[in-house]
Biopython code that builds the backbone (N, CA, C, O; Angstrom):
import numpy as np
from Bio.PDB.StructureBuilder import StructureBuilder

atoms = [
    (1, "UNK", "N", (91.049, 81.304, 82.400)),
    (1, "UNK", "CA", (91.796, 82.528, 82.609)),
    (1, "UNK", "C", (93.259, 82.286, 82.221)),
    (1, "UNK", "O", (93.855, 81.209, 82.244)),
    (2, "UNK", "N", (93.703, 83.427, 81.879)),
    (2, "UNK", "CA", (95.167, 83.122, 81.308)),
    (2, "UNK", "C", (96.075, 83.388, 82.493)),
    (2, "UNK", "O", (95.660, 83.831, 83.564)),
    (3, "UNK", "N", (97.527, 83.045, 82.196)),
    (3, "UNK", "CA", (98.195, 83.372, 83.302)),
    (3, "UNK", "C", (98.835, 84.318, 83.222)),
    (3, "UNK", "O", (99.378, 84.397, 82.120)),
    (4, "UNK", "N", (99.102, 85.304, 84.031)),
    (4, "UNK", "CA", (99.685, 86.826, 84.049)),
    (4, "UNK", "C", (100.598, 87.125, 85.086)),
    (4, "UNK", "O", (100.620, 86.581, 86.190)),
    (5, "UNK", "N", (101.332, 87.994, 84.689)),
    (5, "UNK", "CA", (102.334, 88.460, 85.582)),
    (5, "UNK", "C", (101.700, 89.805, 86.684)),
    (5, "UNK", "O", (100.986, 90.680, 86.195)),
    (6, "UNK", "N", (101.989, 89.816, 87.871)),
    (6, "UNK", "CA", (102.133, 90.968, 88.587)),
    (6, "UNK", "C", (102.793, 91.319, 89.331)),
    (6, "UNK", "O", (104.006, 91.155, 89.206)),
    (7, "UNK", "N", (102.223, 91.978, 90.462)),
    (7, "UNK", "CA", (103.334, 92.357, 91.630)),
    (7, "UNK", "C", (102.400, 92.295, 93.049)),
    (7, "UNK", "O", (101.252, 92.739, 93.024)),
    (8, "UNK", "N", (102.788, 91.902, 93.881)),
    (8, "UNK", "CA", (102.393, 91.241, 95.434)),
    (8, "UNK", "C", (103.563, 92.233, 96.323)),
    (8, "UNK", "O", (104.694, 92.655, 96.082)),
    (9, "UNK", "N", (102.679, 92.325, 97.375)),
    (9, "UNK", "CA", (104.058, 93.044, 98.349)),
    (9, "UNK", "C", (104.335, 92.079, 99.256)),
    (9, "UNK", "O", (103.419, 91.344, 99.625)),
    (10, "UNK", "N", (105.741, 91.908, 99.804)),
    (10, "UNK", "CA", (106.060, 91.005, 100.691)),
    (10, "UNK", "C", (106.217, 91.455, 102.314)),
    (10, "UNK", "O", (106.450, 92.588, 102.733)),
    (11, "UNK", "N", (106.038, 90.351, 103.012)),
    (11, "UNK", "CA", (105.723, 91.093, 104.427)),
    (11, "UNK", "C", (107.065, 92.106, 104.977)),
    (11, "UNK", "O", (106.943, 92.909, 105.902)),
    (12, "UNK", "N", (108.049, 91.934, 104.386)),
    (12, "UNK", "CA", (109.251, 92.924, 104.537)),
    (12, "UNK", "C", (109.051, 94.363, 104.156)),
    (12, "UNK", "O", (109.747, 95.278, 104.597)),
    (13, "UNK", "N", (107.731, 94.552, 103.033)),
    (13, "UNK", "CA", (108.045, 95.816, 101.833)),
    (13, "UNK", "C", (108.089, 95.337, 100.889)),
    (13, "UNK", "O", (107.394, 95.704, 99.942)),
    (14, "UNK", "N", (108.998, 94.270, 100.830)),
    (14, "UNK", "CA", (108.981, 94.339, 98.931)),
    (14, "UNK", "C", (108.217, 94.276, 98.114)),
    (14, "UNK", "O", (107.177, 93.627, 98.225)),
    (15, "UNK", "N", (108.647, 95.133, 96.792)),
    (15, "UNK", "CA", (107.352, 94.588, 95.982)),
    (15, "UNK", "C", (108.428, 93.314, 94.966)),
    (15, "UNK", "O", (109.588, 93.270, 94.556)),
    (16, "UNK", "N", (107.099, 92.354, 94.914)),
    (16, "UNK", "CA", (107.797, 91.181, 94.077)),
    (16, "UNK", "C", (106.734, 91.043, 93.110)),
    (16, "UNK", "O", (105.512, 91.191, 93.089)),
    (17, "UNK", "N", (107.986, 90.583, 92.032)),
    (17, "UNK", "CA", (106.740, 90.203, 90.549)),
    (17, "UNK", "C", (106.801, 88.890, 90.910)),
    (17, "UNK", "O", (107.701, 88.302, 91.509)),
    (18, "UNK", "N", (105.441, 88.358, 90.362)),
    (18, "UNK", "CA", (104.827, 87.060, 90.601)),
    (18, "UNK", "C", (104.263, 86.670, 88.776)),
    (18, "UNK", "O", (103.968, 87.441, 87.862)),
    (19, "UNK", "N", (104.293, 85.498, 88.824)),
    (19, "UNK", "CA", (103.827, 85.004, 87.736)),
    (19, "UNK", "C", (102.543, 83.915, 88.183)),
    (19, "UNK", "O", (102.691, 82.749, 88.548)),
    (20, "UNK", "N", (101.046, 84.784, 88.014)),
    (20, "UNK", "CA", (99.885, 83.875, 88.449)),
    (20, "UNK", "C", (99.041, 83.198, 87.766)),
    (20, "UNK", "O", (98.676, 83.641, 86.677)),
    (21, "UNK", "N", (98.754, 82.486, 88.049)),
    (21, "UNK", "CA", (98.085, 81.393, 87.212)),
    (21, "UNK", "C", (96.374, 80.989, 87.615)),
    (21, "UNK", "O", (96.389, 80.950, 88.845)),
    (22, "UNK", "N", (95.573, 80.815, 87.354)),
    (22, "UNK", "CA", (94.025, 80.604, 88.295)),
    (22, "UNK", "C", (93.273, 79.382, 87.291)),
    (22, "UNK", "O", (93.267, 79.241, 86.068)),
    (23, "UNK", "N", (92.808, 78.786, 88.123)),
    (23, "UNK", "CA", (92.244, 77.534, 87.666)),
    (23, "UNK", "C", (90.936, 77.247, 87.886)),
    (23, "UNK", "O", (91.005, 76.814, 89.036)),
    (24, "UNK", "N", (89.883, 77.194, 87.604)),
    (24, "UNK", "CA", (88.912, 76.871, 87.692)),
    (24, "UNK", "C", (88.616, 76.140, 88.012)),
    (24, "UNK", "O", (89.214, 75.242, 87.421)),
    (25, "UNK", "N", (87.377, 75.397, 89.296)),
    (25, "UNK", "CA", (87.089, 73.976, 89.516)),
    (25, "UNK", "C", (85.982, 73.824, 89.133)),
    (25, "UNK", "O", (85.076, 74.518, 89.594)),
    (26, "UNK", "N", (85.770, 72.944, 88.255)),
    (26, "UNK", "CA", (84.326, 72.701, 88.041)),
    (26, "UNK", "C", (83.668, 71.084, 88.673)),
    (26, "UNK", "O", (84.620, 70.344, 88.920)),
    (27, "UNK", "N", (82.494, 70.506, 88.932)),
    (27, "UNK", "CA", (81.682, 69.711, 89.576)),
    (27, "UNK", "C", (81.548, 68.682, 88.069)),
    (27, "UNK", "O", (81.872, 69.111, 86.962)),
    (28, "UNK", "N", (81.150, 67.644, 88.249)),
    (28, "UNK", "CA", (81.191, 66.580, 87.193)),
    (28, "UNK", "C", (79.921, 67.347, 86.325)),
    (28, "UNK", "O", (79.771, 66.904, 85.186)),
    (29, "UNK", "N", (78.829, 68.639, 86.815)),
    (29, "UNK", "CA", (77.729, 68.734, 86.129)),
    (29, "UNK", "C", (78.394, 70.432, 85.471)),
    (29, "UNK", "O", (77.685, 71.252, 84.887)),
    (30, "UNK", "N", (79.657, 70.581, 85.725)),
    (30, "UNK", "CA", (80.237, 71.666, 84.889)),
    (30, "UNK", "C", (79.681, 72.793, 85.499)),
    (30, "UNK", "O", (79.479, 73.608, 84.599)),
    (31, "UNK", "N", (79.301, 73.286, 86.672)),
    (31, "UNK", "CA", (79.411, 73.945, 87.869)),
    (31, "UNK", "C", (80.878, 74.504, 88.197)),
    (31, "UNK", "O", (81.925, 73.858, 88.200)),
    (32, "UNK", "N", (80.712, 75.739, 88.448)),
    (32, "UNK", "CA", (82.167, 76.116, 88.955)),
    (32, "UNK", "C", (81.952, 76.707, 90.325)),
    (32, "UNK", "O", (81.142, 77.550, 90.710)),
    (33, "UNK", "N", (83.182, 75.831, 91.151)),
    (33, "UNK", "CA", (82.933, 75.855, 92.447)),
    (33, "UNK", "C", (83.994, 76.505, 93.431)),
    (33, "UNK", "O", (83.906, 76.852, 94.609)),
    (34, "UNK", "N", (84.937, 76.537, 92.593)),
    (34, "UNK", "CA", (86.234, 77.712, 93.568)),
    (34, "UNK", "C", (87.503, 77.866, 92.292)),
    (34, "UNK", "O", (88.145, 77.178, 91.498)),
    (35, "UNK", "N", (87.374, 78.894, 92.625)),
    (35, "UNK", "CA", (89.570, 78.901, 91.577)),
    (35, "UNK", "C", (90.655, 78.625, 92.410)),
    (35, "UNK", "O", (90.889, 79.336, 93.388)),
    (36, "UNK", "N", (91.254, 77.779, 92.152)),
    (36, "UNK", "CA", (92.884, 77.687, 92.618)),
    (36, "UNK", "C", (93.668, 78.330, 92.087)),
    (36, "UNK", "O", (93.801, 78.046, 90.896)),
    (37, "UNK", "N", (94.337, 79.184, 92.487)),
    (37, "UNK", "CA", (95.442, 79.917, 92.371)),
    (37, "UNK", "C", (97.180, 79.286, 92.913)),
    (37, "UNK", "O", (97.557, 78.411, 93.692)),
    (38, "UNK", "N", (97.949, 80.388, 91.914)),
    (38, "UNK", "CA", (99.485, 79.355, 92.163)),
    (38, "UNK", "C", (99.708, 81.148, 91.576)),
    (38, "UNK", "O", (99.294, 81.805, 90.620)),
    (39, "UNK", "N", (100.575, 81.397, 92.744)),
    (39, "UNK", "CA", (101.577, 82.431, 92.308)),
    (39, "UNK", "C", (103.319, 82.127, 92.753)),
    (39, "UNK", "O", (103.659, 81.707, 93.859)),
    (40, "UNK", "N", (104.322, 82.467, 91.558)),
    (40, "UNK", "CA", (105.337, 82.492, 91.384)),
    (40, "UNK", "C", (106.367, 83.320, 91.246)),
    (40, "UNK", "O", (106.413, 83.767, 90.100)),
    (41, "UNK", "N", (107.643, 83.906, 92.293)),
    (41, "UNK", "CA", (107.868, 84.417, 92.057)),
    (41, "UNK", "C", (108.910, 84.843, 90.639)),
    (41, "UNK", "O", (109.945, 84.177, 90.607)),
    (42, "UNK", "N", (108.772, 85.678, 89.697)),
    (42, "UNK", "CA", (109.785, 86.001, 88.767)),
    (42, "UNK", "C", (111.026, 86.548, 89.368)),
    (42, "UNK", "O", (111.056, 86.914, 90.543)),
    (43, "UNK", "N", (112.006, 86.606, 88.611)),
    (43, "UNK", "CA", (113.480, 86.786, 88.466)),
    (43, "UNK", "C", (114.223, 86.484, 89.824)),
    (43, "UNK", "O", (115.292, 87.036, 90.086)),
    (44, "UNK", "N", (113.859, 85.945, 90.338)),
    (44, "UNK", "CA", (114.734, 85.910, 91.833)),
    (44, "UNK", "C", (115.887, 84.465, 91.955)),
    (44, "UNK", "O", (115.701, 83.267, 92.168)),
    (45, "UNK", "N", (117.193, 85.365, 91.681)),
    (45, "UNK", "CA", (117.958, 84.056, 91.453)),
    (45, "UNK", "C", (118.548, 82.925, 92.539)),
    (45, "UNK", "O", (119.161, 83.127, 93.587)),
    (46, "UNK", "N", (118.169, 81.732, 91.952)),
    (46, "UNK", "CA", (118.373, 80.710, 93.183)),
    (46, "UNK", "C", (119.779, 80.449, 93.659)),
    (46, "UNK", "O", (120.810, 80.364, 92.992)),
    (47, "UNK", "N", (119.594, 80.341, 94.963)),
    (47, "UNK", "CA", (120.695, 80.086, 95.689)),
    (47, "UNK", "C", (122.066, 78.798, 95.068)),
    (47, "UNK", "O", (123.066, 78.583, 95.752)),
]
sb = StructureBuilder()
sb.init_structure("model")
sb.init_model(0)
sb.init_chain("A")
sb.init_seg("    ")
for serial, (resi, resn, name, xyz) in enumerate(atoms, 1):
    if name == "N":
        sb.init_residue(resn, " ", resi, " ")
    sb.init_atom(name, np.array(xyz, "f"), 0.0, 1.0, " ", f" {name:<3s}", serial, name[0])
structure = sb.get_structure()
């Protein structure tokens, strides 16, 4: 899967863009057994 941008709401309201990513796990017999996910938020400038 490719990685894509969206939007997540935050427990405040906000809506935040995220940049997500999903990974596939596969078993040594090439079985797929869960996706890992990693979301990031975009533009939010660091302190």
């Amino acid at each position: 899967m490719e990685p894509y941008r969206t939007q997540r709401v935050a427990k405040d309201g906000r809506i935040v863009e995220v940049w997500l990513t999903a990974t596939t796990l596969v078993t040594e017999a090439g079985k797929a057994y869960a996706v890992a996910t990693t979301e990031r938020e975009i533009g939010r400038e660091q302190p």
